[in-house]
C-alpha positions in Angstrom: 0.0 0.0 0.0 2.7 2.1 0.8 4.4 1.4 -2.5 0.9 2.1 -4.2 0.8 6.1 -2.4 4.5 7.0 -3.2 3.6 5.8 -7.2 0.7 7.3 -7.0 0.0 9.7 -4.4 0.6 12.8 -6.6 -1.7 11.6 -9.1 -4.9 11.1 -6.9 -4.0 14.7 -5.1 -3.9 16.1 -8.8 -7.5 14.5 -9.3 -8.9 15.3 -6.4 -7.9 19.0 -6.5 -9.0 18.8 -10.5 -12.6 17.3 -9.1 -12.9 20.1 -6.1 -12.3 23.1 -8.7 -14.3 21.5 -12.1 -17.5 20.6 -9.7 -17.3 24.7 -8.5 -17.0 26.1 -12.1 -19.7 23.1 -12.9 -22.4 24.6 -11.0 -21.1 28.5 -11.3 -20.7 28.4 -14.8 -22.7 25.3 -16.0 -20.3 23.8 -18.1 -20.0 20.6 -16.6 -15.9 21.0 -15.5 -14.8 20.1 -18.5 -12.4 23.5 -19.5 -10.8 22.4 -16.6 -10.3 18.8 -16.6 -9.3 18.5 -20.2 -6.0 20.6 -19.8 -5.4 19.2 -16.5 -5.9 15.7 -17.3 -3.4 16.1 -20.6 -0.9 17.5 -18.3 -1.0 14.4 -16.0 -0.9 11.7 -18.6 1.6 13.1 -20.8 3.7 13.5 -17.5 3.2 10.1 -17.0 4.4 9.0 -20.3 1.3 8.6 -22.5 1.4 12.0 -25.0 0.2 9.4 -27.7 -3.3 9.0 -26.3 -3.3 12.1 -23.4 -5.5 14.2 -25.6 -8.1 11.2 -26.6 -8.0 10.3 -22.7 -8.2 13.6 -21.3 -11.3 14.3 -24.1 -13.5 11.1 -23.3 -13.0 11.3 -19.7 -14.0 14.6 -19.4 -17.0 13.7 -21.1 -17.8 10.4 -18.8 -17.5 13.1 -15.6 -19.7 15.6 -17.1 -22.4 13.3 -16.7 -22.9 12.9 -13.4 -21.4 16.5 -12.9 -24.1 17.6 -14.7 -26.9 15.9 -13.4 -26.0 17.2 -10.3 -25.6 20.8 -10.9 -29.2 20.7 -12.8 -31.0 19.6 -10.2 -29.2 22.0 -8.1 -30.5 25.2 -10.2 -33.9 23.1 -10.5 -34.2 23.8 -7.1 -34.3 27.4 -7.3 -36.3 27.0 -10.1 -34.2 28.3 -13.1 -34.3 25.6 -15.7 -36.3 25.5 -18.6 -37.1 21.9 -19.3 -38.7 22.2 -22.1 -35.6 23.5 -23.9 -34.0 20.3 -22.8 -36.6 18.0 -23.5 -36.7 19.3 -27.2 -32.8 20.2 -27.6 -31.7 16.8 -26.4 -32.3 14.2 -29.0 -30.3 16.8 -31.7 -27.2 17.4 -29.0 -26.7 13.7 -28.2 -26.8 12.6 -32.6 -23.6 15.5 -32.1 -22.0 14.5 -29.5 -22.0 11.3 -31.0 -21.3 12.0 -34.5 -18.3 14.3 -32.7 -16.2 11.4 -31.0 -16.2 9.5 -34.2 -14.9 12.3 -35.6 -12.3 13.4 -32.2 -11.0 9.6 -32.8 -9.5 10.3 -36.4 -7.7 13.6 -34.9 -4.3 13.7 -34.0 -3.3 15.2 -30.6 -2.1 18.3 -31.9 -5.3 18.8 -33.5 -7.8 18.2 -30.9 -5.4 21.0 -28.5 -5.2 23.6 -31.3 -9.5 22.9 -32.0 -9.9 23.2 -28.7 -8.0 26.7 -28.1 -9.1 28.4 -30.5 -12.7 27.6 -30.4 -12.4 28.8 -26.4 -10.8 31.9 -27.6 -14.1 32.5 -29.5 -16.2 31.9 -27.2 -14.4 33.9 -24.6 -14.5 36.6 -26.6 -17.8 36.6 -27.3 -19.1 36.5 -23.8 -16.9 39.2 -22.0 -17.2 41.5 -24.7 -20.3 41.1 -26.0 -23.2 43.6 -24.8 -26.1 42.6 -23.2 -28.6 43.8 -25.5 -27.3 41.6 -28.2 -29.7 39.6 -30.0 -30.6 37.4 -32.9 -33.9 36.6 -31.6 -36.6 37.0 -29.0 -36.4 33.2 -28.2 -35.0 29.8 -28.7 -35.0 28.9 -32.7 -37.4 25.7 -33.2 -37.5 23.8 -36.4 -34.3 22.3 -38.9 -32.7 25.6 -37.3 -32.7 24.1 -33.8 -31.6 20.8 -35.3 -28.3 22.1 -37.0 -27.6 24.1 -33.8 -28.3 21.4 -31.4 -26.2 18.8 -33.4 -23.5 21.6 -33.5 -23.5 22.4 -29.8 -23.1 18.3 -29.5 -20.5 17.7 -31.8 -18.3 20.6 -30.8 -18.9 19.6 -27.1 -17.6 15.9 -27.8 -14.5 17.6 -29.5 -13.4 19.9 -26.8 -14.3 17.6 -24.0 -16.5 20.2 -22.4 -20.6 19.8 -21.4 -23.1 21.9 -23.6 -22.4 24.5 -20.9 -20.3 26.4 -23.3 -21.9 26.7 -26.1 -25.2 26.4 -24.8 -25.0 29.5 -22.1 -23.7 32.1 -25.6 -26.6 30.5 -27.8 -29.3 31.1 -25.3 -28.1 34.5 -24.3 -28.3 35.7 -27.7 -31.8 34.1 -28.3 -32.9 36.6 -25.6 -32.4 34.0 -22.1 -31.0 35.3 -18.9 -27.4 34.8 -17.7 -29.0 32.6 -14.9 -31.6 30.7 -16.7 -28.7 30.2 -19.6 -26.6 28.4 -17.0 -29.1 26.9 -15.7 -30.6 25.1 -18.6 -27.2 24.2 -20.4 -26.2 22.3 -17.5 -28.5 20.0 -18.6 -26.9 19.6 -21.6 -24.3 18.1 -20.7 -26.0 14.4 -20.2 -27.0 14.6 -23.2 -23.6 15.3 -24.3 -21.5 13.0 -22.3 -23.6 9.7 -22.2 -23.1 9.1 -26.2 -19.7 10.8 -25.9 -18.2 8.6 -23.6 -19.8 5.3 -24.6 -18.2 5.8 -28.4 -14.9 6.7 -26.9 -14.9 3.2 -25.6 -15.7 1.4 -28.5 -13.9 3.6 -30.4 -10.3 3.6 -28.2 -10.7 -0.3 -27.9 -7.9 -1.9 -28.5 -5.7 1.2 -29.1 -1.7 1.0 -28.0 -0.3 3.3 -25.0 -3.4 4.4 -23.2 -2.8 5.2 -19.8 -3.5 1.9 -17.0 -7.2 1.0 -15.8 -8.1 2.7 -19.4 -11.8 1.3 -20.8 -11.3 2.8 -24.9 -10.1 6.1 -24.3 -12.3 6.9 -20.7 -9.7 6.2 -18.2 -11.8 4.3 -15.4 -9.6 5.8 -12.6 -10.1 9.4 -13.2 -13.1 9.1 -13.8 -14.0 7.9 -10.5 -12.2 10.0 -8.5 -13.0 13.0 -10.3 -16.6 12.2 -10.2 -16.8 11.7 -6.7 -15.3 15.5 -6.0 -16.8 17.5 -9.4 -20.8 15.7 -7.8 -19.8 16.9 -3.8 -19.1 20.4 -4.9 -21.3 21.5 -8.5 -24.0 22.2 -5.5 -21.6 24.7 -4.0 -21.1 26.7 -7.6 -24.5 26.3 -8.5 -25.6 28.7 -5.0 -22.4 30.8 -6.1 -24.2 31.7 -9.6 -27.4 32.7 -8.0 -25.4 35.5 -5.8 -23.2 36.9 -8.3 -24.2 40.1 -10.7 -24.8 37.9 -14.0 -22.4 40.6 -15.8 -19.1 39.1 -13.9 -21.0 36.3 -14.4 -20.1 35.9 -17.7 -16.9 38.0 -17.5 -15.8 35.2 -15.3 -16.6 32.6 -17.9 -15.2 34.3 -20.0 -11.6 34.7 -18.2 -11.7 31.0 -17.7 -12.6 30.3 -21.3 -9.5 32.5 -22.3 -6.8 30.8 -20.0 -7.3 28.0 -20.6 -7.5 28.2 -24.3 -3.8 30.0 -23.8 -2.9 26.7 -22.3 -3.7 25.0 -25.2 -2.6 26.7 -28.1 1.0 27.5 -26.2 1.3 23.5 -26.0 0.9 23.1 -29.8 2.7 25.4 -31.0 5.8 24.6 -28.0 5.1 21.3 -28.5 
């Protein structure tokens, strides 16, 4: 056992912390952790020997957390009664034919190309949320309709590429189809099932068999990070979701939008270092 810790022991501290921080920004931001765990996670296994497959790890196992991360932080804004199932209920079937149809695709990228994808679409989105005005618009309300098909499968199929729940691009589509900060959060945490359930059970079949994943790998969802991330992102997504319902929804997304930025920084410096 002893032996086990001193291999180990930095690892499950590293996961644990990852968990404690991605549940917070889970329920604060509604993205399910993932901006987090998808850098941290590629730091660890390529530390550990495994740059091969990091990316593809890192990806899918961000996407196995986000669903219980996610079910937890929904009910959590439930609660307070800011989710708008009927968004879910109807956005849902076109977000999961994404997400699914976006691991395929995430399997036939190299690493290089799934860090330098996933930078640069944070960079957008960053952008877009911290200096983007309130009063912008393209509608009074949620599109409906072959319109909220090709956005739904696109919010899905991005998601499954950048590891990340429909948090991300879910919050900047609803805000601009005239939602609340709040209720956007809210309701896009809820994406993220729908997101990470196909996600991560293609990742599986489609890492099967692969050389140099990291140890107690399924595919490309690494069993062991899952679980002990999961166990920290589902304790503390409660603790971010009260967070979001205190703060002025203008740092709100300012905040998001910081997170979105360093992060993406992360990334793009790796590739282009690397």
């Amino acid at each position: 056992m002893a032996d086990f810790f001193a291999q180990y022991g930095v690892l499950i501290l590293a996961l644990a912390g990852c968990g404690i921080v991605s549940g917070v920004a889970a329920g604060l931001f509604g993205i399910g952790g993932g901006a987090i765990i998808v850098p941290v996670l590629i730091i660890l296994f390529e530390g550990l020997g495994f740059s091969d497959s990091a990316s593809h790890v890192a990806i899918a196992t961000s996407l196995a957390t986000i669903i219980l991360t996610s079910a937890r932080s929904v009910m959590a804004h439930h609660k307070r009664g800011a989710v708008d199932w009927q968004i879910i209920r109807t956005w849902a079937p076109w977000i999961m034919i994404g997400a699914f149809a976006g691991q395929l695709v995430a399997g036939q990228m190299s690493a290089a190309a799934l860090k330098a994808f996933f930078g640069a679409m944070a960079y957008l989105l960053a952008a877009q949320l911290f200096f983007g005005r309130p009063g912008w618009r393209l509608a009074d309300d949620m599109p409906t309709g072959p319109v909220r098909a090709g956005f739904g499968t696109g919010v899905g199929v991005l998601s499954a590429l950048m590891g990340i729940g429909g948090g991300t691009f879910g919050v900047s589509l609803m805000t601009v189809y005239g939602r609340a900060i709040h209720q956007a959060v809210a309701t896009a945490a809820g994406f993220g099932i729908a997101i990470g359930l196909p996600s991560a059970i293609t990742a599986i079949f489609v890492g099967w068999g692969q050389e140099g994943l990291p140890p107690f790998s399924l595919g490309y969802v690494n069993v062991a990070a899952f679980a002990l991330i999961s166990v920290f992102t589902v304790t503390m997504a409660p603790v971010g979701a009260r967070l979001a319902h205190k703060l002025d929804a203008r740092l709100l997304k300012r905040l998001f939008a910081i997170l979105l930025a360093v992060v993406a920084t992360k990334m793009l410096y790796d590739t282009i270092v690397g």
